[in-house]
C-alpha positions, -999 to +999 in steps of 0.1 A: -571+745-060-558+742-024-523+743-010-513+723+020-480+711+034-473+678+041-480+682+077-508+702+073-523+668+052-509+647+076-522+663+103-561+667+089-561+638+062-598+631+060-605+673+056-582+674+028-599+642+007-630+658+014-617+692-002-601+669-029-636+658-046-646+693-053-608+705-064-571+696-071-549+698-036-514+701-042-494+686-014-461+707-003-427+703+014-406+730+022-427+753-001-426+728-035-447+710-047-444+668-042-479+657-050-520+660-057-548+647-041-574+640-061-607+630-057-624+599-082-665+595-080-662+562-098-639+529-108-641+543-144-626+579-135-599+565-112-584+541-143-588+569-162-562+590-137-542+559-135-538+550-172-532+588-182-501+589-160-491+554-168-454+554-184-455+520-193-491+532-218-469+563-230-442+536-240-463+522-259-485+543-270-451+557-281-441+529-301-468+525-319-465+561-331-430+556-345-441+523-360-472+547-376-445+574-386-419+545-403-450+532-420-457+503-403-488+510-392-521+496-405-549+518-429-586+526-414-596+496-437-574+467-427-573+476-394-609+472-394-612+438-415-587+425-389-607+430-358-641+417-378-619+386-388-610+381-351-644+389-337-659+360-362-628+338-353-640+343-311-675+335-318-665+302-338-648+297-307-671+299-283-666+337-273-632+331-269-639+327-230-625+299-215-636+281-186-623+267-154-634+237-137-639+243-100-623+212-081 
């Protein structure tokens, strides 16, 4: 993991993304830390980073969880008789994709 200040990464921006795909740097003013550079090799790693710092995911993820713990949740079963039922219910309907007309 590297440490550079803000001006340092300012300063030397495309060294310091470059050091980023191989490891973690941690961006500093006045000696704290204010944020991380980190490098992504694909579309599927960057959502990835995105969605694990997401709060609006956490609040629900969140919800769900207290839903689970009050009992509100679904069993292994139902939950998965409900997405075969919606799966036939998509392919009755043509995939469930819908189609524009280009004017």
């Amino acid at each position: 993991m590297k440490i550079a200040s803000v001006a340092q990464v300012k300063a030397h921006l495309s060294s310091y993304l470059k050091a980023s795909a191989a490891e973690p740097v941690v961006v500093t003013r006045n000696g704290n830390a204010v944020a991380v550079l980190l490098g992504v090799s694909d579309d599927d790693e960057l959502e990835r980073v995105l969605l694990a710092h997401s709060r609006k995911l956490r609040a629900i993820l969140d919800a769900a969880d207290r839903r689970i713990d009050e009992g509100a949740g679904l069993g292994h079963d139902e939950f998965w008789q409900q997405v075969e039922s919606a799966s036939r219910g998509c392919e009755k309907n043509g995939g469930g994709k819908k189609r524009r007309t280009i004017r």
